[in-house]
C-alpha positions in Angstrom: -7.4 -70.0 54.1 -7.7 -71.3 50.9 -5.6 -74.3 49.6 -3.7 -73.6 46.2 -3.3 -76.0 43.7 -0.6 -75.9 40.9 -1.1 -77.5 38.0 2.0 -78.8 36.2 2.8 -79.3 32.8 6.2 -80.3 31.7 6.4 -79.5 27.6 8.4 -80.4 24.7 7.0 -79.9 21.3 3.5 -79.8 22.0 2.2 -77.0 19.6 -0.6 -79.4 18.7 -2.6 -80.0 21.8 -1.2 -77.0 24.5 -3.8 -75.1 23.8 -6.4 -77.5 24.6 -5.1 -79.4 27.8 -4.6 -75.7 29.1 -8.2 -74.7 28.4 -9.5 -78.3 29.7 -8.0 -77.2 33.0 -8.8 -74.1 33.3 -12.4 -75.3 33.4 -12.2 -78.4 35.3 -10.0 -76.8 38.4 -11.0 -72.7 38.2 -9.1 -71.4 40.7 -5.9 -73.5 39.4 -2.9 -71.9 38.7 -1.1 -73.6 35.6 2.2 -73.8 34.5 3.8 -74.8 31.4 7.5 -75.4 31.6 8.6 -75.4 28.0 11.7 -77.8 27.3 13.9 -76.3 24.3 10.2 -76.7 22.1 11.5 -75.5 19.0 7.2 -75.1 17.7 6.4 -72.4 19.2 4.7 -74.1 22.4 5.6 -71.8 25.1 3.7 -68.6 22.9 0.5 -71.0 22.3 0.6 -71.6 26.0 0.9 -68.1 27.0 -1.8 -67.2 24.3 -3.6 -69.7 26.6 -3.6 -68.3 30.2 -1.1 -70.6 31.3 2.5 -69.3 33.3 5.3 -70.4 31.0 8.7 -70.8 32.1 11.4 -72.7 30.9 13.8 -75.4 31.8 17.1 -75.7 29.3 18.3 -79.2 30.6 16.8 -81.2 28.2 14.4 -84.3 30.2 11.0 -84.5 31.9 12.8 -85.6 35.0 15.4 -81.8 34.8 11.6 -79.9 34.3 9.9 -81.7 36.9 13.2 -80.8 39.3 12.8 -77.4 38.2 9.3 -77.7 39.1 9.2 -78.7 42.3 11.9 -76.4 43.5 10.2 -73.6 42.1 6.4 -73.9 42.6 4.5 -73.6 46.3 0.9 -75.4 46.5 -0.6 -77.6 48.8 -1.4 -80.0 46.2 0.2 -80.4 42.2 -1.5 -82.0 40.0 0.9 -83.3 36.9 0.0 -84.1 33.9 1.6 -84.3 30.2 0.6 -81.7 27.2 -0.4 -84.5 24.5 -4.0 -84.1 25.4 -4.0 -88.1 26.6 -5.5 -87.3 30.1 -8.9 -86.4 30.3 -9.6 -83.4 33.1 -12.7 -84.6 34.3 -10.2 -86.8 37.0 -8.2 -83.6 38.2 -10.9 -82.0 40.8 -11.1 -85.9 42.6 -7.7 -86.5 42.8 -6.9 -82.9 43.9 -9.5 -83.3 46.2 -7.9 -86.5 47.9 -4.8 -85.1 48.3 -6.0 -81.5 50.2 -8.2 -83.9 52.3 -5.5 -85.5 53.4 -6.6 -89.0 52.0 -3.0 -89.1 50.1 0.4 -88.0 49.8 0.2 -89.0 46.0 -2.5 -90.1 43.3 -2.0 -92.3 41.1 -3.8 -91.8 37.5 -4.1 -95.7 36.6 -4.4 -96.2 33.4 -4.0 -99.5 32.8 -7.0 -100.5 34.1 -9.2 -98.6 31.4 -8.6 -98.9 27.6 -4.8 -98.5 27.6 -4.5 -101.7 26.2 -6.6 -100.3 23.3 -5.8 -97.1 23.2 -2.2 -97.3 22.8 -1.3 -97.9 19.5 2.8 -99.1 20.5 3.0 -102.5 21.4 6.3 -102.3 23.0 5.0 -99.7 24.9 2.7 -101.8 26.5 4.9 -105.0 27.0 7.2 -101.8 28.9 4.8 -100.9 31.4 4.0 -104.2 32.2 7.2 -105.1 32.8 7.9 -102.7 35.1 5.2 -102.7 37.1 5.7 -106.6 37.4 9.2 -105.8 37.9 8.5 -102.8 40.7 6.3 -104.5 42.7 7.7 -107.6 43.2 11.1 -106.1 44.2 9.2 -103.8 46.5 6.4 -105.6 47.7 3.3 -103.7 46.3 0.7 -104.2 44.0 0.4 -100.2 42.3 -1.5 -101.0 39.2 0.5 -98.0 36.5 4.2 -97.1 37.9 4.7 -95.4 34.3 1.5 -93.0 34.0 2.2 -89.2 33.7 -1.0 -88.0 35.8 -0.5 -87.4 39.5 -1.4 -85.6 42.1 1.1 -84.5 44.9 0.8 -83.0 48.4 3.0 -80.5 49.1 5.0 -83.1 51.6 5.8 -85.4 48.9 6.7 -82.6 46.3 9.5 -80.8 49.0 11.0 -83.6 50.5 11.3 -85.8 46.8 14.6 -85.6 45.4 14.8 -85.9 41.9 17.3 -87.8 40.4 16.3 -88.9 37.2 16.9 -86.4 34.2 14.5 -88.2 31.7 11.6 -90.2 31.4 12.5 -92.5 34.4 11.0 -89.5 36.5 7.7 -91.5 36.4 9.3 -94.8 38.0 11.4 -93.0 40.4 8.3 -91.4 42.0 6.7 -94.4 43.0 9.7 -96.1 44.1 10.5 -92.8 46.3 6.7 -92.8 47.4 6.5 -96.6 48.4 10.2 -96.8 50.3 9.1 -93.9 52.7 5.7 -94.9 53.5 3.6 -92.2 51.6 0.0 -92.8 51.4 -0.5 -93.9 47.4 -4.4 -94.2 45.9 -5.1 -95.1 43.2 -8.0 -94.2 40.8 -8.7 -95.6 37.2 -8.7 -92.8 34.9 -9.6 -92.2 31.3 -7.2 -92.6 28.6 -6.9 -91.6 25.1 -4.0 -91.8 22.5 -2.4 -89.0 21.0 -4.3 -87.2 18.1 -3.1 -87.9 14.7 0.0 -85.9 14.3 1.3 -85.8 17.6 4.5 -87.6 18.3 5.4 -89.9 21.4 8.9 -88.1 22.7 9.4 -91.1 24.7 12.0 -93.7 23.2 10.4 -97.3 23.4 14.1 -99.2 23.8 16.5 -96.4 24.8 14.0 -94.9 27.7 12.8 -98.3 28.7 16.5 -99.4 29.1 17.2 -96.4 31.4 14.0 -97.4 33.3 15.2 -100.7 33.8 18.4 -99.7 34.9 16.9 -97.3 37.5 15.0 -99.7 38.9 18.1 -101.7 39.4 19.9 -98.6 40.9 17.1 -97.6 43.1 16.1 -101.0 44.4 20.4 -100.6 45.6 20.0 -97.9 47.2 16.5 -98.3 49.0 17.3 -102.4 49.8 20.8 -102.3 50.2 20.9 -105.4 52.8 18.8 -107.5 50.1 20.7 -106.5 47.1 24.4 -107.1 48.2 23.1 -110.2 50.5 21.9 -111.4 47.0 25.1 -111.0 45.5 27.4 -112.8 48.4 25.1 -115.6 48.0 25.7 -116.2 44.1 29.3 -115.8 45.6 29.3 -117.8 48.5 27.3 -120.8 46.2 30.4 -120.3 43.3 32.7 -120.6 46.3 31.2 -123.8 47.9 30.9 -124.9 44.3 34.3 -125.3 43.4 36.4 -125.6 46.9 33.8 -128.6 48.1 35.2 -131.4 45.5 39.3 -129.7 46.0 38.5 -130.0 50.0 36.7 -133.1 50.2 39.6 -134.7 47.7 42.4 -133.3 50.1 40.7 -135.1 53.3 40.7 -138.7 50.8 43.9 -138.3 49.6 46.0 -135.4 51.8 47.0 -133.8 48.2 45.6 -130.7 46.7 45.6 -131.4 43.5 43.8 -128.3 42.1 45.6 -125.7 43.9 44.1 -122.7 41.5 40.8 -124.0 42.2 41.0 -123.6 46.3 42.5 -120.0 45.7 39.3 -119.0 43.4 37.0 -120.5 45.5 39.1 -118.7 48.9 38.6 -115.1 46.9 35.1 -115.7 46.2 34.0 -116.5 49.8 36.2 -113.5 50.7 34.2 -111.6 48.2 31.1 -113.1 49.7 31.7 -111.8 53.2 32.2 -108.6 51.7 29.4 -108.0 50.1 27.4 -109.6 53.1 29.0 -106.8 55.5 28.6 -104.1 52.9 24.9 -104.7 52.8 24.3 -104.8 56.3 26.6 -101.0 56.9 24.6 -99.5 54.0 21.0 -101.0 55.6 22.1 -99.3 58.8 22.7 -95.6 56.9 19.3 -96.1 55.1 17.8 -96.5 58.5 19.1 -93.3 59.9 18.4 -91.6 56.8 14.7 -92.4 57.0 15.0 -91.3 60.2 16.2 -87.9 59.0 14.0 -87.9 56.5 10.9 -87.8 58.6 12.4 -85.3 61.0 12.6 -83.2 57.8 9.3 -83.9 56.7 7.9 -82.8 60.6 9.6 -79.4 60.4 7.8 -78.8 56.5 4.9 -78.5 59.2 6.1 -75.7 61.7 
């Protein structure tokens, strides 16, 4: 039988190039179905895309991380490709990483930008600082070397798409993915693809500070819930060193002299090794229910195939 692949494009306000990226990827992948998912575009992108040939449908919770929820709920494949509508991608990379992932070669590829003319291409400074930063940021924490954790263009098997949960409503969708993809042990490739900027009069949606703040911050939260042994462990040893810091000169005076001078002192350093073992214990339980939800998880993943 004949594997389908979904093309998916999540859209807000992009009148300007629609048109195009739809008719790029109409000829790059033929048999492709596309679909736009138009985001509360107020320019009249969901008739341009119709116009077009693509499927339009619509997703009123504003974020690329609510339309790509919407998304994968909605759409069956065996392998999504994702892009974004600004015409930045070029779709003469979509047939080899589709091809990879209905080969079985990976569970998700990676559209690495970064190792092209990014740099050059992108006219935002801060933009660029952002996705270094959180690459640096993502695979030291989780012990991976994924060259762009921030591109738009992927390709998904149908495994990845079904069993992701989507938790991020905006922009962090991008980070989230990767994060989701390296803690379960997908199979990530990566391929350097060709990047452009946007053409003159289209506008970046994406927020350089407010967006790369909620990035940051979902990093944070994910790298909790994925590594919860090493992230409270972490904290009951800045704890544990406070606590040692201030009862080891009250202790070691008390065994000189018999007095406790700095009574207040011993009770804040008491709370903070209590504080320590607390977290210490706390990491250890929630490492345990990651464990069996993994397990869970893969069990789910098995029965996507009967």
């Amino acid at each position: 039988m004949k594997q389908k692949i979904a093309i998916l494009i999540p859209c807000y306000n992009e009148a300007l190039t629609i048109s195009k990226v739809i008719k790029d990827y109409k000829d790059a992948l033929l048999d492709a179905d596309i679909y736009v998912y138009d985001n509360n575009s107020s320019d009249g992108t969901d008739k341009l895309a119709k116009k077009a040939g693509a499927i339009v449908r619509y997703e009123c919770r504003q974020g690329k991380g609510n339309v790509i929820r919407s998304m994968f709920r909605d759409i069956e494949a065996d392998c999504y490709l994702m892009i974004d509508g600004d015409d930045t991608y070029s779709a003469k990379d979509a047939q080899k990483m589709c091809n990879l992932v209905l080969d079985g070669k990976a569970d998700m590829v990676v559209g690495d930008r970064l190792s092209g003319a990014y740099f050059q291409e992108n006219k935002r400074p801060f933009h660029n600082f952002g996705n270094k930063l959180v690459r640096s940021a993502i695979n030291k924490l989780f012990h991976n070397d994924i060259k762009d954790i921030m591109t738009g263009y992927r390709a998904f098997s149908r495994d990845f798409v079904k069993g992701f949960p989507v938790l991020s409503k905006g922009f962090e969708i991008e980070t989230e993915m990767t994060i989701h993809a390296v803690d379960k042990n997908f199979k990530i490739v990566e391929i350097p693809i060709e990047y452009r900027d946007r053409p003159e009069g289209s506008v970046s949606k994406l927020n350089t500070y407010r967006d790369g703040f909620k990035v940051l911050r979902t990093i944070a939260v994910l790298f909790e819930e994925y590594k919860p042994a090493i992230f409270f462990n972490t904290i009951a040893i800045i704890f544990l060193a406070l606590s040692l810091i201030l009862g080891i000169p009250v202790l070691s005076e008390f065994f000189r002299t018999h007095l406790v001078p700095r009574f207040p002192t011993l009770i804040v350093s008491a709370i903070f090794l209590v504080m320590s073992l607390l977290f210490y214990i706390t990491g250890i339980i929630l490492q345990v229910i990651v464990k069996k939800h993994k397990q869970l998880y893969e069990l789910y993943l098995n029965s996507l195939h009967k």
